[in-house]
N, CA and C of each residue as an Amber inpcrd file, in Angstrom:
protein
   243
   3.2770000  -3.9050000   4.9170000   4.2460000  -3.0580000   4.2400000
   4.7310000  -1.9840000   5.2240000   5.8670000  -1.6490000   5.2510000
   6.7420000  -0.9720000   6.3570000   6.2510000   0.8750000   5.4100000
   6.0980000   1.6050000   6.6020000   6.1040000   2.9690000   6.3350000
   7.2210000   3.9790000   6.5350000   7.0400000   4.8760000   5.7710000
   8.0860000   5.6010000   6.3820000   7.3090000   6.9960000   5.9140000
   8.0250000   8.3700000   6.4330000   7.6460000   9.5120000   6.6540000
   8.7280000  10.6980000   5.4030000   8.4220000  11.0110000   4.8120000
   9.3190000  11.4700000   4.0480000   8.8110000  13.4650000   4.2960000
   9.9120000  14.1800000   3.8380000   9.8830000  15.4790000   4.4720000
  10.6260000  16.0100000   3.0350000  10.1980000  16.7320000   2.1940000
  10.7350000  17.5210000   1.1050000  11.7700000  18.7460000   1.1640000
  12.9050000  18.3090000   0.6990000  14.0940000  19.2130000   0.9700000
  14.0070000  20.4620000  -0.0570000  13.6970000  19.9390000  -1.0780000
  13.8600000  21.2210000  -2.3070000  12.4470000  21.4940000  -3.1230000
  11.7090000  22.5550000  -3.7120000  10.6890000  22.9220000  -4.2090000
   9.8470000  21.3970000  -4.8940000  10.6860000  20.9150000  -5.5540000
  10.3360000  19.4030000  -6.1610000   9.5020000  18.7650000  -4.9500000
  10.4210000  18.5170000  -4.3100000  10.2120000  17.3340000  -2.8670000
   8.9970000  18.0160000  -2.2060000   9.1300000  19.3510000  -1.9960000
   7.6110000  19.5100000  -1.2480000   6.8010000  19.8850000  -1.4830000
   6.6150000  19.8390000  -3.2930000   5.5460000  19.7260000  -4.3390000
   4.7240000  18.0010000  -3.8990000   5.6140000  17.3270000  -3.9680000
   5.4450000  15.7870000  -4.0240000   4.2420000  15.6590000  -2.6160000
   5.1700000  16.5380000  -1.6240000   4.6760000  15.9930000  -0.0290000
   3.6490000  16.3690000  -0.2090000   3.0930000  17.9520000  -1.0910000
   1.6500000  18.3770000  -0.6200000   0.9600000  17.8770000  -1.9960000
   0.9730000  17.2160000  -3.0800000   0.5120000  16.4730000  -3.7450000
  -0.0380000  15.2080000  -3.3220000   1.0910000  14.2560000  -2.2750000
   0.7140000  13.0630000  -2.1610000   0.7090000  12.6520000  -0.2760000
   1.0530000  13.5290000   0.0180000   1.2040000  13.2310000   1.5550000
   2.6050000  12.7670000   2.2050000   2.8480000  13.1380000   3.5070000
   3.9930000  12.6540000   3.6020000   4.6540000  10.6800000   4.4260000
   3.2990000  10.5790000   4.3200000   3.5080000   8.6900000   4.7190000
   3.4670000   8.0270000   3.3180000   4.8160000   7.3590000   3.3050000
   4.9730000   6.6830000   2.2810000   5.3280000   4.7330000   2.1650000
   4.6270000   4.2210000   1.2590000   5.2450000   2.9540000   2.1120000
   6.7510000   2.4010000   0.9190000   6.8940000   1.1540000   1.7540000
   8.4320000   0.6340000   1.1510000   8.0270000  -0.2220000   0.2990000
   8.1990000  -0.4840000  -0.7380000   7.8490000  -1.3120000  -1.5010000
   9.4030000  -2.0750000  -2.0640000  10.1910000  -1.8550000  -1.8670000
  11.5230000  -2.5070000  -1.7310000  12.8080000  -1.6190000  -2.1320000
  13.8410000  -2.1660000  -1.6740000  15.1690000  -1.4260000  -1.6830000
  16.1030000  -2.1160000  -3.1690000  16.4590000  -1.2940000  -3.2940000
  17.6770000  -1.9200000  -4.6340000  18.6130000  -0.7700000  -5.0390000
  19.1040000  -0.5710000  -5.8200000  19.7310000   0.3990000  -6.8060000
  18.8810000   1.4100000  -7.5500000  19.5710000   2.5820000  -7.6440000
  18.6080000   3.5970000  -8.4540000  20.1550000   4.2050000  -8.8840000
  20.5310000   4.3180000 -10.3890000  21.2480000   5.1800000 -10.9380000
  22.7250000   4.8600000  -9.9640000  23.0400000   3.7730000  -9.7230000
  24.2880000   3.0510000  -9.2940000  24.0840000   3.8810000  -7.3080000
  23.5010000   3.9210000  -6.6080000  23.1090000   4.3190000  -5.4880000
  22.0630000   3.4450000  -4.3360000  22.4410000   3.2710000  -3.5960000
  21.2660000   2.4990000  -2.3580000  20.2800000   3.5520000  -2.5790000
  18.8640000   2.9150000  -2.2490000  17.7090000   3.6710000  -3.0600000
  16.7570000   2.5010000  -2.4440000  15.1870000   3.2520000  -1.7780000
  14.2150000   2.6520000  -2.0630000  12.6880000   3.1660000  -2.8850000
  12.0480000   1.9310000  -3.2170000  11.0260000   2.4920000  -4.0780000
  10.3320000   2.4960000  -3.0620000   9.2120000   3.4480000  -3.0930000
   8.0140000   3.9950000  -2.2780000   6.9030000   4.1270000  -3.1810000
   5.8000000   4.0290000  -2.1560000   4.3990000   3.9660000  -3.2030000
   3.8450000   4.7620000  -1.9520000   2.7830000   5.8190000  -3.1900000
   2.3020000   6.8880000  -1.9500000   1.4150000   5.9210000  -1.3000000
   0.8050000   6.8200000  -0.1930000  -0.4680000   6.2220000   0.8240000
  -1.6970000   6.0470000   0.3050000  -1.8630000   7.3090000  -0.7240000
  -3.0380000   7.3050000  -0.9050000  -2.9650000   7.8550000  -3.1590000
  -3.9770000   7.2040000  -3.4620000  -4.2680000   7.1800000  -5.0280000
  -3.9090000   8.8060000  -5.2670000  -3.8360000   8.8400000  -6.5870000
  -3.6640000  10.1020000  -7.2010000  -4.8810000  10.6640000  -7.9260000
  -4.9120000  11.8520000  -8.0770000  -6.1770000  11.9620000  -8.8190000
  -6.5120000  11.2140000 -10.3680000  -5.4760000  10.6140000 -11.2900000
  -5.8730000   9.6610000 -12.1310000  -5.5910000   7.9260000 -11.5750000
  -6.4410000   7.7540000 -10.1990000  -6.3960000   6.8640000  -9.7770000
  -5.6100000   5.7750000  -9.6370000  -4.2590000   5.9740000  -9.7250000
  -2.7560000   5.5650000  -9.4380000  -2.2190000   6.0660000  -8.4670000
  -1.2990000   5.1480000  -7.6360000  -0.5940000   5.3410000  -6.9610000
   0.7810000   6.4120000  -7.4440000   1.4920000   7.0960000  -6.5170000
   2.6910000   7.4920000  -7.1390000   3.6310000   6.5310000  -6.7370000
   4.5950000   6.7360000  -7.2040000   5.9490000   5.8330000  -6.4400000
   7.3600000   6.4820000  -7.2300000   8.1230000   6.1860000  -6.5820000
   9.4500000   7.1890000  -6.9550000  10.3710000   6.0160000  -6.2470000
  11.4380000   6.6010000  -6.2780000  12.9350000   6.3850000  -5.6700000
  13.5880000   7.1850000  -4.8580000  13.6670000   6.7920000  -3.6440000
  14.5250000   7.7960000  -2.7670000  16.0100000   7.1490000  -2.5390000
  16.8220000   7.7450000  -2.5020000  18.1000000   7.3150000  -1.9790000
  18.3510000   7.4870000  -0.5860000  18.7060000   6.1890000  -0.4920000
  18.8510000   6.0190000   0.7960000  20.0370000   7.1560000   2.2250000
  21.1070000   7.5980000   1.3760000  21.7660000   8.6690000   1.5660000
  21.6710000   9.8790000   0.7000000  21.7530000  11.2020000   1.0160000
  21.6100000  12.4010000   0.6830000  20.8260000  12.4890000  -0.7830000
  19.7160000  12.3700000  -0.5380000  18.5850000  12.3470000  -1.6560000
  18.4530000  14.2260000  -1.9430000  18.4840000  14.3740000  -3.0680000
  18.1100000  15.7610000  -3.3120000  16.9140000  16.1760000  -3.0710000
  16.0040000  15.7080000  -3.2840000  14.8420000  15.8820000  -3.2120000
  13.8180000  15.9420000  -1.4140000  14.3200000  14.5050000  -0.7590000
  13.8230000  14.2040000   0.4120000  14.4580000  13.5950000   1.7330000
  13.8250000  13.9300000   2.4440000  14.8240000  13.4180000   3.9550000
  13.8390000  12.7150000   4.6330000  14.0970000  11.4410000   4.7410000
  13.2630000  10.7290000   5.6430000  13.2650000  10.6530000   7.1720000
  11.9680000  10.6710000   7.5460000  12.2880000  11.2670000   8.9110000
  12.0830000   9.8350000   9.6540000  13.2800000   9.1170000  10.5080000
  12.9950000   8.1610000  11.2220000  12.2020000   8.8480000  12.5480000
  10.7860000   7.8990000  12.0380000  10.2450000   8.0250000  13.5310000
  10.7160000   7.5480000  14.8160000  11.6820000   6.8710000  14.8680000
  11.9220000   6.5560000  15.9960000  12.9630000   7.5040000  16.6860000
  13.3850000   8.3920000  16.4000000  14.7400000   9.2230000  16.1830000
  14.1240000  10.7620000  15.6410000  13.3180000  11.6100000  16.3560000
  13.0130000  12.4260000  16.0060000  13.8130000  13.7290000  15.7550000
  14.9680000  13.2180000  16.4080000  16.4520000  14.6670000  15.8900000
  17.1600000  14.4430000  14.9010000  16.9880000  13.6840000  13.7890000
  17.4920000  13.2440000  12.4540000  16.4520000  14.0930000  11.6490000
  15.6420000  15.1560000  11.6650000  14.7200000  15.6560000  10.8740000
  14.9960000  16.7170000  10.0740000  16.5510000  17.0430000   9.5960000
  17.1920000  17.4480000   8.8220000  18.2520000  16.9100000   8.0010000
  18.1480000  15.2150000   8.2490000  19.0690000  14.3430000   7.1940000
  20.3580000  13.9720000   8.4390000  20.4780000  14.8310000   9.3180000
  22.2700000  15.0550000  10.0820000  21.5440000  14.8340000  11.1070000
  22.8020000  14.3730000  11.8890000  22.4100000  13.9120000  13.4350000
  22.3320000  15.3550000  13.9110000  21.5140000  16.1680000  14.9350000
  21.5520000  17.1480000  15.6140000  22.2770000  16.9910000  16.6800000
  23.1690000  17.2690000  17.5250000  23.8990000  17.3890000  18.4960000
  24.4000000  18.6230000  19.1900000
Protein backbone atom coordinates (compact mmCIF):
# COMPACT_ATOMS: atom_id res chain seq x y z
CA UNK A 1 0.00 0.00 0.00
CA UNK A 2 1.47 3.38 -1.21
CA UNK A 3 2.03 6.11 1.66
CA UNK A 4 1.75 9.39 1.77
CA UNK A 5 2.53 12.24 4.39
CA UNK A 6 -0.25 14.51 5.11
CA UNK A 7 0.39 18.06 7.00
CA UNK A 8 -2.86 19.83 8.61
CA UNK A 9 -3.83 23.18 7.19
CA UNK A 10 -6.66 24.27 9.56
CA UNK A 11 -7.35 23.49 13.49
CA UNK A 12 -9.45 20.29 12.20
CA UNK A 13 -6.49 18.94 10.06
CA UNK A 14 -3.96 19.26 12.82
CA UNK A 15 -6.25 17.85 15.39
CA UNK A 16 -6.31 14.71 12.99
CA UNK A 17 -2.27 14.84 12.49
CA UNK A 18 -1.69 14.83 16.34
CA UNK A 19 -4.50 12.30 16.96
CA UNK A 20 -3.40 9.90 14.27
CA UNK A 21 0.00 10.73 12.91
CA UNK A 22 1.04 12.18 9.89
CA UNK A 23 1.85 8.88 7.52
CA UNK A 24 -1.10 7.92 5.95
CA UNK A 25 -1.72 5.12 3.54
CA UNK A 26 -3.82 5.11 0.06
CA UNK A 27 -6.35 2.94 0.10
CA UNK A 28 -7.79 4.19 -3.26
CA UNK A 29 -8.73 7.25 -5.31
CA UNK A 30 -12.33 8.06 -6.59
CA UNK A 31 -14.78 10.90 -6.05
CA UNK A 32 -15.68 12.57 -2.80
CA UNK A 33 -18.67 15.14 -3.05
CA UNK A 34 -18.24 15.48 -7.07
CA UNK A 35 -14.15 16.18 -6.56
CA UNK A 36 -10.81 13.96 -7.24
CA UNK A 37 -10.29 12.66 -3.69
CA UNK A 38 -8.40 9.85 -2.03
CA UNK A 39 -9.37 7.58 0.83
CA UNK A 40 -6.61 7.14 3.43
CA UNK A 41 -6.40 4.84 6.35
CA UNK A 42 -4.29 6.01 9.30
CA UNK A 43 -0.90 4.11 10.11
CA UNK A 44 -1.66 3.22 13.18
CA UNK A 45 -5.22 1.94 15.24
CA UNK A 46 -7.17 4.37 17.21
CA UNK A 47 -7.76 4.15 20.67
CA UNK A 48 -11.23 2.16 20.04
CA UNK A 49 -9.12 -0.11 18.03
CA UNK A 50 -10.01 1.10 14.45
CA UNK A 51 -8.34 2.50 11.99
CA UNK A 52 -9.27 6.16 10.92
CA UNK A 53 -9.75 6.90 7.30
CA UNK A 54 -11.16 10.03 5.69
CA UNK A 55 -11.06 11.64 2.25
CA UNK A 56 -8.64 14.03 1.07
CA UNK A 57 -9.01 15.89 -2.10
CA UNK A 58 -6.74 15.62 -4.26
CA UNK A 59 -6.61 19.56 -5.03
CA UNK A 60 -7.03 22.32 -2.40
CA UNK A 61 -8.35 20.19 0.50
CA UNK A 62 -9.44 22.42 3.41
CA UNK A 63 -8.35 20.55 5.87
CA UNK A 64 -4.78 19.00 4.52
CA UNK A 65 -1.79 19.37 2.26
CA UNK A 66 0.01 16.48 1.28
CA UNK A 67 3.46 16.67 1.35
CA UNK A 68 5.13 14.90 -1.74
CA UNK A 69 8.13 13.37 -0.47
CA UNK A 70 9.82 13.49 -3.34
CA UNK A 71 9.42 17.32 -3.86
CA UNK A 72 10.09 18.79 -0.59
CA UNK A 73 9.17 22.62 -1.73
CA UNK A 74 5.45 21.76 -2.34
CA UNK A 75 5.03 21.82 1.63
CA UNK A 76 2.52 24.50 1.50
CA UNK A 77 0.10 23.01 -1.28
CA UNK A 78 1.95 25.82 -4.07
CA UNK A 79 4.98 25.36 -5.86
CA UNK A 80 7.63 27.63 -3.91
CA UNK A 81 9.68 29.55 -6.36
Amino acid sequence: MQQVMLKGKTRHGKNRIHQHGDQWFIVKFDKFRGQDAMMLRSENKTDKGTFDGRWVLLQDDPNFVMINNFDEDKQDGKDNQ
